[in-house]
N, C-alpha and C positions, 0 to 999 in steps of 0.2 A: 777314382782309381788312376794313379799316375802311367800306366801302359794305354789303357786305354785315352787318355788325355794326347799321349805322345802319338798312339797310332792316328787319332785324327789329324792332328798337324800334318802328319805322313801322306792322309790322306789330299788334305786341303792345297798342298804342293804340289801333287799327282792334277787332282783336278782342276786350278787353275796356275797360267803361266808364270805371272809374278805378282802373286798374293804378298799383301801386306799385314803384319800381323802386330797388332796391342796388347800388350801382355800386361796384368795389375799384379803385381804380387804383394805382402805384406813383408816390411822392412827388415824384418824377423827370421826370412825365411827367403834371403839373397841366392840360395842355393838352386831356387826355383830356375832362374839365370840358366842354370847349365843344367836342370833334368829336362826343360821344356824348347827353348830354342836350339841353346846351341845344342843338345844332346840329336834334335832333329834336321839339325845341320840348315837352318835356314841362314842366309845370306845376313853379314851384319848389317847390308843396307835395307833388308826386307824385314827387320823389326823394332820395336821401340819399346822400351818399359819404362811402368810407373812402379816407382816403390809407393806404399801408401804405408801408413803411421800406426802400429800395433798399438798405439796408447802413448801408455805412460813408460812402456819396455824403452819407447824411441829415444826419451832422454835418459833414461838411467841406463839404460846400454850405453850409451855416447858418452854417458860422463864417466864408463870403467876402462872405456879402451885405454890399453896402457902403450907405451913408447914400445916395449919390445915386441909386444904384435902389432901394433901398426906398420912398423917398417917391416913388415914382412907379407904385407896384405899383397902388393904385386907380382911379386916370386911366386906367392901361395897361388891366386889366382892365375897367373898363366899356367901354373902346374894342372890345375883343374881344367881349362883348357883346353890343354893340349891332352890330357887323359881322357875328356870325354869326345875329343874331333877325331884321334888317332887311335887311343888305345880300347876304344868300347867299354869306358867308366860310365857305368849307368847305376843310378840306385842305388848305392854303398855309401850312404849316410846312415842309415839303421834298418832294423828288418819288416819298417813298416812305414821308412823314409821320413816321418813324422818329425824325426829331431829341427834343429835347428843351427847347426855347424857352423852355418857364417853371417850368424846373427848380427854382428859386428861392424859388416861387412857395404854395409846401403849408402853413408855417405863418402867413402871412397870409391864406389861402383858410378857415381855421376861424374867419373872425370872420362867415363865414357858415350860421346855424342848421343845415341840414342838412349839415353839412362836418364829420368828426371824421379826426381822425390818431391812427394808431396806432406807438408808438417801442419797443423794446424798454428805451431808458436816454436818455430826456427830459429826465435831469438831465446827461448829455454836453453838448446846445447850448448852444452859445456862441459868444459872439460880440465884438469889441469893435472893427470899423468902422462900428457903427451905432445912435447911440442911440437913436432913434426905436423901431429892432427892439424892444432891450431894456425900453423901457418898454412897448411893448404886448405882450412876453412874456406879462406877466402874464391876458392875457384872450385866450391860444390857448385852444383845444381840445387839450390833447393827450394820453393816453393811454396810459400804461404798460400794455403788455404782455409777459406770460411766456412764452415759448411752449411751455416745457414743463408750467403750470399750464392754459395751452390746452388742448393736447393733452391733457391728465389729466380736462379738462372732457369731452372726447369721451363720446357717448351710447353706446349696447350697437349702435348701427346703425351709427352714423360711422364708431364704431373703428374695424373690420376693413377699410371702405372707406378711413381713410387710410391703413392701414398696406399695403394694395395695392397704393396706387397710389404711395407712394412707393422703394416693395421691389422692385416688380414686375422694373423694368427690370435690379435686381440678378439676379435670379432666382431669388431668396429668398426670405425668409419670416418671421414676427415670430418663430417661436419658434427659430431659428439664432440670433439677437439676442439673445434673453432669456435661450439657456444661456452664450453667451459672458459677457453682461454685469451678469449676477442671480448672485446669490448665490455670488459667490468668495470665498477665502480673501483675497486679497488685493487693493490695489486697480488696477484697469485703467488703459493706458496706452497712448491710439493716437498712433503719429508718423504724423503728415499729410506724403503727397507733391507734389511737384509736377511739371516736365513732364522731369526727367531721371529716365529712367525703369533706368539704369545701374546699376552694383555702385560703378567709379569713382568716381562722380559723389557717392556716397550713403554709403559706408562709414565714410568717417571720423569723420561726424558723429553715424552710428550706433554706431560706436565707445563711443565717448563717453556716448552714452546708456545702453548696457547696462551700460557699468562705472557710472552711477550710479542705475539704477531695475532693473540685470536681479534682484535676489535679492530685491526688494519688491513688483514690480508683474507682472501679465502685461501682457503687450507685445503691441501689433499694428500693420500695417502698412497704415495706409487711400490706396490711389494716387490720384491723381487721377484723375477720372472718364475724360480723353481719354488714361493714361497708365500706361496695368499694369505692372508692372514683369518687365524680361525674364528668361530662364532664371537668369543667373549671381545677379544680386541675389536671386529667386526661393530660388534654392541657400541664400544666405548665409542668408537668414532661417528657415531651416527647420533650417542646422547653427544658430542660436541664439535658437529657441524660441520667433521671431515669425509671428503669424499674418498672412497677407494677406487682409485682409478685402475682400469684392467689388467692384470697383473703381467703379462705377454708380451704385451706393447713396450718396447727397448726404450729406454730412458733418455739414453744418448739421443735417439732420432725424436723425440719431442724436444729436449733441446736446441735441435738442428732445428726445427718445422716453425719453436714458440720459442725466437730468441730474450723477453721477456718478462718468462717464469726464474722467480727464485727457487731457489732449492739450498737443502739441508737435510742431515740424515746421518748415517751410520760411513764408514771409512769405505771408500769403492773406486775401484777404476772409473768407474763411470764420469767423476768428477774431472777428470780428465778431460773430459767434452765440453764441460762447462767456459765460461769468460769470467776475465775477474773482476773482482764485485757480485757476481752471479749467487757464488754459495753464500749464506748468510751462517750458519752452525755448521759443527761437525757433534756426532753424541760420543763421546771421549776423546781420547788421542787418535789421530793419526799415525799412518807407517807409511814405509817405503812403500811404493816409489812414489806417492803424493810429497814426504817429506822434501824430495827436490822441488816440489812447486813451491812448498812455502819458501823456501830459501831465494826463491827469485821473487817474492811478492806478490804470488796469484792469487793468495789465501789470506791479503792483509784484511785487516777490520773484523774477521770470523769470528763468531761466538766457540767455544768449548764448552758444550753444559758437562754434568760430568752425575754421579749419583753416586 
């Protein structure tokens, strides 16, 4: 709840003299800026934000900004402001503040000191309805990060804690993970689901896959987190040697954990987390906002099976 969120700020100022405060928000949702510090009026030396990368929203946002709102992003922004330090503008983005108004808005926000962005592939943005954008490209903030070099950062106390809390919900564990995907003979191969959770629906395309990776890889079967897949598909992968890995367990963070494993599958954000070379298939076409990957090369050499 965003009051409550603000009254502890409120509080944590009250209770100590010059609290420093880290604030992560996602890129998406720049608006955060002004519900949480400045709306509690903390000192622009007493905070710091990280933007962090919605996905794939991060480049296909970036490449719609047009010349007419960009030149207007600083006028807009001090307007907001000064409405929420002076006028008690709070919460009037929508009636559940959930929107997204200055979506826009994250690589223009790091031309201010404490404002950093973090991108997994910084070299993706682009743009070419705004030249203004592209020439002050050059003095973002912005910040390649790895997340599997992240995570490889983890101290002897973090680890166990991220790997908790991202397993947990599977009900599993790091070391189920580490005998599947350490030390094989061969190399690993998840097909990504999505919400046909059927034998019909799924076979043909799996087909095709085993006549091309079943005598090289081990195979497995990651469902979508809302979408396990039922008895009959269950059956077929078990007559051909695919594992169904726990359906809970976030895609993206084995990715991060098993830099690795290939993967293929059905059209997802999730591919967004991937490295290129990484996907080997897609099962039809792709859509936006993946098509801006292909258009830089992150999808070259990819299979399209098709049915």
């Amino acid at each position: 709840d965003h009051t409550l969120i603000l009254e502890q700020l409120f509080k944590l100022r009250m209770k100590h003299e010059e609290p420093y405060f880290n604030f992560y928000f996602d890129d998406l949702r720049a608006h955060y800026i002004l519900d949480f510090p400045i709306a509690a009026n903390i000192p622009y030396a007493n905070y710091g934000i990280t933007m962090l990368s919605d996905g794939t929203g991060s480049y296909s946002t970036y490449k719609g900004i047009k010349e007419s709102e960009y030149v207007e992003f600083q006028a807009n922004w001090d307007n907001y402001v000064n409405s929420y330090q002076n006028e008690g503008m709070l919460f009037n983005w929508g009636s559940d503040n959930n929107g997204m108004p200055l979506h826009k808005y994250a690589p223009f926000l790091t031309k201010y000191a404490n404002v950093n962005y973090w991108l997994q592939f910084p070299e993706y943005l682009s743009n070419t309805e705004s030249d203004t954008l592209n020439a002050d490209k050059v003095n973002f903030k912005i910040t390649k990060k790895n997340p599997h070099a992240m995570y490889e950062a983890l101290d002897q106390e973090n680890l166990p804690l991220f790997n908790d809390a991202v397993l947990s919900a599977a009900e599993t564990n790091i070391a189920y993970y580490n005998e599947q995907f350490i030390g094989r003979d061969r190399d690993i191969l998840i097909i990504t689901g999505t919400n046909l959770r059927g034998l019909e629906t799924n076979v043909d395309y799996i087909d095709q896959v085993i006549a091309d990776y079943g005598d090289t890889h081990y195979m497995y079967f990651k469902p979508h987190p809302a979408y396990p897949p039922d008895g009959e598909l269950n059956s077929y992968f078990d007559a051909n040697g695919i594992i169904t890995l726990p359906h809970r367990t976030p895609m993206e963070a084995i990715l991060w954990m098993y830099p690795d494993v290939y993967i293929g599958g059905y059209n997802s954000s999730l591919y967004m987390s991937s490295e290129p070379g990484q996907t080997l298939f897609f099962f039809g076409n792709i859509t936006d906002p993946l098509t801006d990957l292909v258009d830089v090369g992150h999808f070259d050499n990819v299979t399209y099976y098709t049915i």
